[in-house]
BAPAFI-307719 format. One record per residue (C-alpha): x, y, z. Coordinates in steps of 0.1 Angstrom, whole numbers, padded with zeros to 4 digits. Layout:
REM BAPAFI-307719
<rec c1="X" c2="Y" c3="Z"/>
...
END
This chain:
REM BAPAFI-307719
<rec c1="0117" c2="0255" c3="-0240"/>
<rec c1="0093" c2="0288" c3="-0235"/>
<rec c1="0090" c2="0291" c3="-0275"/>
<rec c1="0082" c2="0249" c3="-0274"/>
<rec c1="0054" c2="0257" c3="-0244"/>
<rec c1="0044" c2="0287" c3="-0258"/>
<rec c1="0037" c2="0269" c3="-0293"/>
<rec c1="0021" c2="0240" c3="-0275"/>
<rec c1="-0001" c2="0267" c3="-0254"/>
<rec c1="-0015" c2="0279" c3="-0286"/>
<rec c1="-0031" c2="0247" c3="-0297"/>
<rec c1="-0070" c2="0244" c3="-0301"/>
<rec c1="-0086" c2="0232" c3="-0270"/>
<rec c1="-0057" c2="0231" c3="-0251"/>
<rec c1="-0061" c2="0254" c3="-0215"/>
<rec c1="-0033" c2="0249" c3="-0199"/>
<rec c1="0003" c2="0232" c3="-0203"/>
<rec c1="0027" c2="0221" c3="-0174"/>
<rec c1="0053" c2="0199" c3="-0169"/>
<rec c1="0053" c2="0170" c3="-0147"/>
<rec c1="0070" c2="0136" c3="-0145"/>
<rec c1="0106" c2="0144" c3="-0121"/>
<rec c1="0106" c2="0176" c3="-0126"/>
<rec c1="0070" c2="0184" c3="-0116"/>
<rec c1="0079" c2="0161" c3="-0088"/>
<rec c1="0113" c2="0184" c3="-0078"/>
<rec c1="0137" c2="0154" c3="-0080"/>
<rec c1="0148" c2="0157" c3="-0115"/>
<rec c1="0185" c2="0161" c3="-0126"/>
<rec c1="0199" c2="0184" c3="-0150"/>
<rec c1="0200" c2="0155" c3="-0172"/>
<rec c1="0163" c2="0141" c3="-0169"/>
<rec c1="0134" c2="0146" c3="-0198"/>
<rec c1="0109" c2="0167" c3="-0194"/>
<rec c1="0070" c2="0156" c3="-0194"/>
<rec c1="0054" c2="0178" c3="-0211"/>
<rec c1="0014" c2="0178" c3="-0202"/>
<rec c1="-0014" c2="0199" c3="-0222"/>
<rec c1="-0044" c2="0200" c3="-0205"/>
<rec c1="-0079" c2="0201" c3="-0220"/>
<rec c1="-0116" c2="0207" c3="-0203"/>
<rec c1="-0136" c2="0176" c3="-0221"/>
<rec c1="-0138" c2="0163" c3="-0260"/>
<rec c1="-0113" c2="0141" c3="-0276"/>
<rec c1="-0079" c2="0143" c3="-0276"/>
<rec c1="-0057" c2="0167" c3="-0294"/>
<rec c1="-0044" c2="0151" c3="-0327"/>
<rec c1="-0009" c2="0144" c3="-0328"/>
<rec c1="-0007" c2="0157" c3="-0359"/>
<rec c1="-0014" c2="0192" c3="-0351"/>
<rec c1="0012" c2="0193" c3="-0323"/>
<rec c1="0038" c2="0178" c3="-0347"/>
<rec c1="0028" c2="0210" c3="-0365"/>
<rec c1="0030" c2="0235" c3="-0339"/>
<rec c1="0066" c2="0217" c3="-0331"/>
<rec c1="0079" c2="0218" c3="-0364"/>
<rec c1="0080" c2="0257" c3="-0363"/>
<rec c1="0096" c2="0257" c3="-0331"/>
<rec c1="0137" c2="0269" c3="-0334"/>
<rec c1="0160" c2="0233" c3="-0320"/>
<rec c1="0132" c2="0206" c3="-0320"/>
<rec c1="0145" c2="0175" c3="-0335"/>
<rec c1="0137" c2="0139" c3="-0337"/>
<rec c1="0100" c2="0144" c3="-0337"/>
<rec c1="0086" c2="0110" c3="-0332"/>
<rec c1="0046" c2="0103" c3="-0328"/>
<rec c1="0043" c2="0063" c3="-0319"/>
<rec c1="0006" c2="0055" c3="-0317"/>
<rec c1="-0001" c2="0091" c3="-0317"/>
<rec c1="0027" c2="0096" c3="-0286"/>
<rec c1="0043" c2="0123" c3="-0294"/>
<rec c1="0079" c2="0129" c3="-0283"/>
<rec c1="0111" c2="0149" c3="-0293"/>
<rec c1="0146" c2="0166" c3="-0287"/>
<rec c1="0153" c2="0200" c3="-0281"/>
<rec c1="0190" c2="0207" c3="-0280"/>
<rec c1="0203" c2="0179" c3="-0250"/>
<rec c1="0171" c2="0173" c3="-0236"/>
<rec c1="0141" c2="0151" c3="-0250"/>
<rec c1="0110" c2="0157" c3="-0241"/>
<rec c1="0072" c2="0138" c3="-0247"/>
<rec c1="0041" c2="0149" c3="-0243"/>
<rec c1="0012" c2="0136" c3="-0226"/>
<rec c1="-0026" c2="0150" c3="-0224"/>
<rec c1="-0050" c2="0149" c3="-0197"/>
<rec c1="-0086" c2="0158" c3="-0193"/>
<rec c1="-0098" c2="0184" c3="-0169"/>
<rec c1="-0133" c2="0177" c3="-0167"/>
<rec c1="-0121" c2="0139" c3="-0160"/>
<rec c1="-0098" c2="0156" c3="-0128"/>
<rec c1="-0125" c2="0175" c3="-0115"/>
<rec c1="-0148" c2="0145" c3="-0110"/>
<rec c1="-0118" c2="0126" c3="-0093"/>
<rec c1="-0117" c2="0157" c3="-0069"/>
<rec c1="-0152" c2="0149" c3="-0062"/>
<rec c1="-0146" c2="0113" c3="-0059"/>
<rec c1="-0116" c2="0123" c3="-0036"/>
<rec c1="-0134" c2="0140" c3="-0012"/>
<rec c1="-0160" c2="0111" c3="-0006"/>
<rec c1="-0132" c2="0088" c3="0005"/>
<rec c1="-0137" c2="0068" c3="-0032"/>
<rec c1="-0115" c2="0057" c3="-0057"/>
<rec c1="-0104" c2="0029" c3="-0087"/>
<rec c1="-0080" c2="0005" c3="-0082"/>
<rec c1="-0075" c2="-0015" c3="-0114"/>
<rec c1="-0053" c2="-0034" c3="-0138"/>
<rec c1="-0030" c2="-0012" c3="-0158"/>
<rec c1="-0005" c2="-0019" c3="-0182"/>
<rec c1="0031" c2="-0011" c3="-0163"/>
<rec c1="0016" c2="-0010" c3="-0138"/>
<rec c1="0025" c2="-0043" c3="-0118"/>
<rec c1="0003" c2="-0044" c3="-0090"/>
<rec c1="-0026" c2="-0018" c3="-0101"/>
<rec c1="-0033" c2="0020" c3="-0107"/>
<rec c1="-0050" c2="0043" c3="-0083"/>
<rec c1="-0075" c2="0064" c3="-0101"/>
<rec c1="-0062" c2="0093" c3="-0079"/>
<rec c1="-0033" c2="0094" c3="-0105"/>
<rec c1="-0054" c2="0119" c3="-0120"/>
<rec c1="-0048" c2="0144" c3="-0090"/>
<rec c1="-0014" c2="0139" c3="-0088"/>
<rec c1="-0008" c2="0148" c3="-0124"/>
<rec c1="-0020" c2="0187" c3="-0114"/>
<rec c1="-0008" c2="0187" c3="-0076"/>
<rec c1="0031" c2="0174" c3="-0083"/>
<rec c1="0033" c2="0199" c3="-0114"/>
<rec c1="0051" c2="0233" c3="-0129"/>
<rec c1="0026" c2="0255" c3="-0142"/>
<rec c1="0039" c2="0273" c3="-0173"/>
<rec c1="0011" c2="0283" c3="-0193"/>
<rec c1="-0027" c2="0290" c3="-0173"/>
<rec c1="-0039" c2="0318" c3="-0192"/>
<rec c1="-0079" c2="0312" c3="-0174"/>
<rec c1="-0066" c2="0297" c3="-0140"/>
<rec c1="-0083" c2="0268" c3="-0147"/>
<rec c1="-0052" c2="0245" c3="-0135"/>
<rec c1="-0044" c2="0268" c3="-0099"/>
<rec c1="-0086" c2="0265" c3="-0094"/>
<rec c1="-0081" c2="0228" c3="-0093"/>
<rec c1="-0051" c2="0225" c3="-0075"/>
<rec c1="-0065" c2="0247" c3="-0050"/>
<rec c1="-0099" c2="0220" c3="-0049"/>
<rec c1="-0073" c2="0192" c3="-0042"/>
<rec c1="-0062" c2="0205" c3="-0014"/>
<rec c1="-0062" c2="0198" c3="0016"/>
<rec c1="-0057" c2="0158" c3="0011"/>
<rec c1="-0090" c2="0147" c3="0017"/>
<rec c1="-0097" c2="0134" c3="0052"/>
<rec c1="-0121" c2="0105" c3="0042"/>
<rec c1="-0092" c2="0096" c3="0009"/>
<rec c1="-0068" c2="0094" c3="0037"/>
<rec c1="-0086" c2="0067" c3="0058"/>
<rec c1="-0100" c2="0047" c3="0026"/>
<rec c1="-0063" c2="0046" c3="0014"/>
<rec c1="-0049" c2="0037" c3="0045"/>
<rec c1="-0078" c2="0012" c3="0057"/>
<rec c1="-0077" c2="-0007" c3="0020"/>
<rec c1="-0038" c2="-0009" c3="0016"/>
<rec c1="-0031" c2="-0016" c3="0053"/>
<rec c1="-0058" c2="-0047" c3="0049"/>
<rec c1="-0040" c2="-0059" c3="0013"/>
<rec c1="-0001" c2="-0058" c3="0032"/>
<rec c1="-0017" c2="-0079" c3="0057"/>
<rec c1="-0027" c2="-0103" c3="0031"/>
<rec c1="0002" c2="-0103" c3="0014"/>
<rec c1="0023" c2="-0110" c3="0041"/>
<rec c1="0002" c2="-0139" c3="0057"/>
<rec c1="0004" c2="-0157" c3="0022"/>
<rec c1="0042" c2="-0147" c3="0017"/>
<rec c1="0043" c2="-0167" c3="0051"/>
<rec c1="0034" c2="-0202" c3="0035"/>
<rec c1="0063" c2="-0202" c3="0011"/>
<rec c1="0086" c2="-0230" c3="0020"/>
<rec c1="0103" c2="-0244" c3="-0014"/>
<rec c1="0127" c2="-0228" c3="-0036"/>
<rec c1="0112" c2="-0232" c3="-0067"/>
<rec c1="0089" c2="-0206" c3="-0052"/>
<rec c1="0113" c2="-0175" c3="-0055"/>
<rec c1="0094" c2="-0161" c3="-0076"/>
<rec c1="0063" c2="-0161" c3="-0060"/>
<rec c1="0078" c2="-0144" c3="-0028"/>
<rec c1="0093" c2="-0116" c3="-0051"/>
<rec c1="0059" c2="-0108" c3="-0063"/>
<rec c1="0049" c2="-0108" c3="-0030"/>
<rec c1="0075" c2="-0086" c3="-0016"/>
<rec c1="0069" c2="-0063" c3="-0046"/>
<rec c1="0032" c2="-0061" c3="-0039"/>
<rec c1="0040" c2="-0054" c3="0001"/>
<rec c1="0059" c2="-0025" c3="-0012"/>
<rec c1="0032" c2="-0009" c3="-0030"/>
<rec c1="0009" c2="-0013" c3="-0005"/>
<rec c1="0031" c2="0002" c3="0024"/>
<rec c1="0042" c2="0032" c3="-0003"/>
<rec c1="0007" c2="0041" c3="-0008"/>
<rec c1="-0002" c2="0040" c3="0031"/>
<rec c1="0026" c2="0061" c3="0036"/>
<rec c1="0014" c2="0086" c3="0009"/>
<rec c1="-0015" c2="0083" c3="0027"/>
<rec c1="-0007" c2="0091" c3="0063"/>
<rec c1="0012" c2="0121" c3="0052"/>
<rec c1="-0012" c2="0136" c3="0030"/>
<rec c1="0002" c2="0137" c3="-0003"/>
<rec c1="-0015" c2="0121" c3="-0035"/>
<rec c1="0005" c2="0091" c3="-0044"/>
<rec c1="0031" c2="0091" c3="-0072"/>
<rec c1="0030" c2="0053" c3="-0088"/>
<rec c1="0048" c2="0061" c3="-0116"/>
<rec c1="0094" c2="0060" c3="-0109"/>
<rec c1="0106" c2="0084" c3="-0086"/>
<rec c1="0077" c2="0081" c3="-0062"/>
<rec c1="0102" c2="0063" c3="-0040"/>
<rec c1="0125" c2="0092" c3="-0041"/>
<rec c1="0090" c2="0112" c3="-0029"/>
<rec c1="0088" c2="0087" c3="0000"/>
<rec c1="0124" c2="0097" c3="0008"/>
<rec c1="0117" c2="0130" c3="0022"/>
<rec c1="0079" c2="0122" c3="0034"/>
<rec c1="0084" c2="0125" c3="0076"/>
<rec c1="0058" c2="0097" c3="0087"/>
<rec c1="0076" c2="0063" c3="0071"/>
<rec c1="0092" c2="0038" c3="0090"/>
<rec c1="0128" c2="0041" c3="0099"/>
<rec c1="0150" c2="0033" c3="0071"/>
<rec c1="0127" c2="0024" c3="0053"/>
<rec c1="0144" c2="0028" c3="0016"/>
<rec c1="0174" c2="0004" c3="0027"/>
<rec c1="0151" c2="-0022" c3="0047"/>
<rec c1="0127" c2="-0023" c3="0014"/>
<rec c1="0164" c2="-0031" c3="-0006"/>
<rec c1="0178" c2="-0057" c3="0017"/>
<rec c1="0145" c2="-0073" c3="0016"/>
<rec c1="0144" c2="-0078" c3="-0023"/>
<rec c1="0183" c2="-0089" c3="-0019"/>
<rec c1="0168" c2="-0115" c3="0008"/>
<rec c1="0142" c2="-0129" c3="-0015"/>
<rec c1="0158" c2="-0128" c3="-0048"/>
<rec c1="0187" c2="-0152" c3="-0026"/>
<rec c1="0160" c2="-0177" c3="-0014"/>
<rec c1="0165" c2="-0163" c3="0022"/>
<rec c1="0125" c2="-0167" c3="0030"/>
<rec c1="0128" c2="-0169" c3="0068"/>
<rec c1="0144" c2="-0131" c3="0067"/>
<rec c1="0124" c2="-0121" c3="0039"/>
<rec c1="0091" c2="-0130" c3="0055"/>
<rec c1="0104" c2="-0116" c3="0096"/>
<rec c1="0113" c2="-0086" c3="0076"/>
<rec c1="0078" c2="-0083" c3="0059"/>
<rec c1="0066" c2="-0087" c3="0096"/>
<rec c1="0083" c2="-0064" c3="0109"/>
<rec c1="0075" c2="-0036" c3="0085"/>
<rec c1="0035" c2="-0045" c3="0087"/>
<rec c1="0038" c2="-0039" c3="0127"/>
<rec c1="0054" c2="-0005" c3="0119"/>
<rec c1="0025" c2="0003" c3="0091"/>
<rec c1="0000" c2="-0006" c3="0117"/>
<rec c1="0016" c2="0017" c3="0142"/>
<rec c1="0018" c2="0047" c3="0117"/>
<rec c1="-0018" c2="0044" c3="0109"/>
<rec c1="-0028" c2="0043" c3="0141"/>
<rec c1="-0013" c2="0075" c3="0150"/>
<rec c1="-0024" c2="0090" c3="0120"/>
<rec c1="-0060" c2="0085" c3="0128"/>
<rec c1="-0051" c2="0100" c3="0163"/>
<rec c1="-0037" c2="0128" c3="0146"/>
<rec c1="-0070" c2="0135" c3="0120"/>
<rec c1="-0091" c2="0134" c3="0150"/>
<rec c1="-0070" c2="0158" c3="0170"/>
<rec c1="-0069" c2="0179" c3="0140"/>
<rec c1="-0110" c2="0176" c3="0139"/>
<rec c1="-0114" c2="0184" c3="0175"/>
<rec c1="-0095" c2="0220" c3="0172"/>
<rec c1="-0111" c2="0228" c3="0140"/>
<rec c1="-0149" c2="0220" c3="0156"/>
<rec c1="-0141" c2="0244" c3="0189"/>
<rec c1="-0142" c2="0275" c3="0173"/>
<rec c1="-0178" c2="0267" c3="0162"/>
<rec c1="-0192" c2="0251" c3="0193"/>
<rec c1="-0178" c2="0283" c3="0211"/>
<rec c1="-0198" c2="0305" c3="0184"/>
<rec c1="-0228" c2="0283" c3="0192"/>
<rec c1="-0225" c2="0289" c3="0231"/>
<rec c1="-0219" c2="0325" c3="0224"/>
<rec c1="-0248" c2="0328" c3="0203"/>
<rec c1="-0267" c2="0308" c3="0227"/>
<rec c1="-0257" c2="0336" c3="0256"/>
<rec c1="-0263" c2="0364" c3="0237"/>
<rec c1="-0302" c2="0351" c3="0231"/>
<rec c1="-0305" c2="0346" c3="0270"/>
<rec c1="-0296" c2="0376" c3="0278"/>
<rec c1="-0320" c2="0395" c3="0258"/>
END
């Protein structure tokens, strides 16, 4: 795999190259692919064509395959693809980040949307292998801390759309409905995952395994991976009255844990502004005295 990241390293235009997916996210198996991303600052994308070259010469790699320019592979047990991303496109999300904005739109697999803050999470939840410049470490160090104001935008706009959800998920009384409430309930979910990204400061992970991320986030409600199971299980069985008290019940606990969370940003403002109104009184005495 170094000779493969080192070839892929060596491209034109490429600055960087990590890899992300489970393994950037620390939850891989031995068994699981690994996403291979080359970074680039600006211009189009690197052809496929050159990094089906830069494979080729690469001792192991098999099965070179470049669907629609996609360009994926084997390299003795383990396959791997390769994805590009754009850090001049990042580095404006940053920006965006730290205003409290982002894009929520219509993506394909994507079933209920895709957070333009994707675009962070692909440099935060990553292995850096190849950063000759530094550019990828400068802008993981500019994504962090979670922004304060992306934290309440996130949390105010998903909390608002699972309270939707659920009152509509509410009105479903006939069986032909079913699936209907299972859209529902899978909407709820992704709304009450990304509030709990939220509250606990971590860019959100939209893509599979960001509910194994949820697993070992502290603020979530209690149980919340088997409630979120028994509650598909109750819909997909036409149980509505459980499935909706269960949607009910896990809104409460979302309200409660964004509540506290905005008690706990404004805690964590208070102590951070003492230090400077203490340096302004000190100031202030020092002028007196003279």
């Amino acid at each position: 795999m170094d000779e493969l990241i080192r070839a892929l390293g060596r491209l034109d235009r490429v600055v960087g190259v990590g890899i992300g997916g489970s393994r950037g996210l620390r939850i891989a198996s031995e068994a699981s692919d690994f996403d291979l991303v080359l970074f680039r600052r600006g211009g189009e994308r690197v052809d496929a064509r050159e990094i089906l070259d830069a494979l080729r010469a690469c001792a192991g790699v098999c099965e070179l395959r470049d669907p629609a320019g996609f360009v994926s592979g084997r390299l003795g047990t383990h396959r791997f693809e390769i994805f590009q991303k754009d850090l001049l496109a990042i580095e404006r999300e940053i920006g965006q980040a730290r205003e409290g904005a982002f894009t929520w739109s219509i993506r394909q697999l994507f079933p209920h949307g895709d957070l333009s803050t994707g675009l962070i999470s692909h440099v935060v939840h990553l292995i850096v292998c190849s950063d000759p410049d530094g550019h990828l470490e400068r802008l993981r160090a500019a994504a962090t801390p979670f922004p304060v104001a992306l934290r309440a935008a996130l949390v105010d706009t998903f909390l608002q759309q699972a309270d939707i959800t659920v009152t509509h998920a509410a009105k479903i009384s006939r069986r032909l409905d079913l699936q209907y409430l299972v859209g529902l309930c899978s909407g709820f979910v992704f709304f009450a995952n990304l509030l709990v990204f939220a509250v606990n400061g971590v860019y959100p992970v939209l893509e599979k395994g960001g509910s194994l991320v949820i697993a070992r986030l502290p603020q979530r409600p209690a149980h919340y991976e088997q409630r979120i199971a028994q509650l598909f299980s109750c819909a997909a069985a036409g149980d509505y009255p459980v499935a909706v008290a269960m949607l009910e019940t896990l809104l409460g606990e979302l309200r409660f844990l964004a509540v506290e969370g905005r008690r706990a940003l404004a805690a964590d403002e208070s102590v951070r502004t003492r230090p400077n109104e203490a340096q302004r009184a000190g100031s202030g005495r020092g002028a007196g005295s003279g």
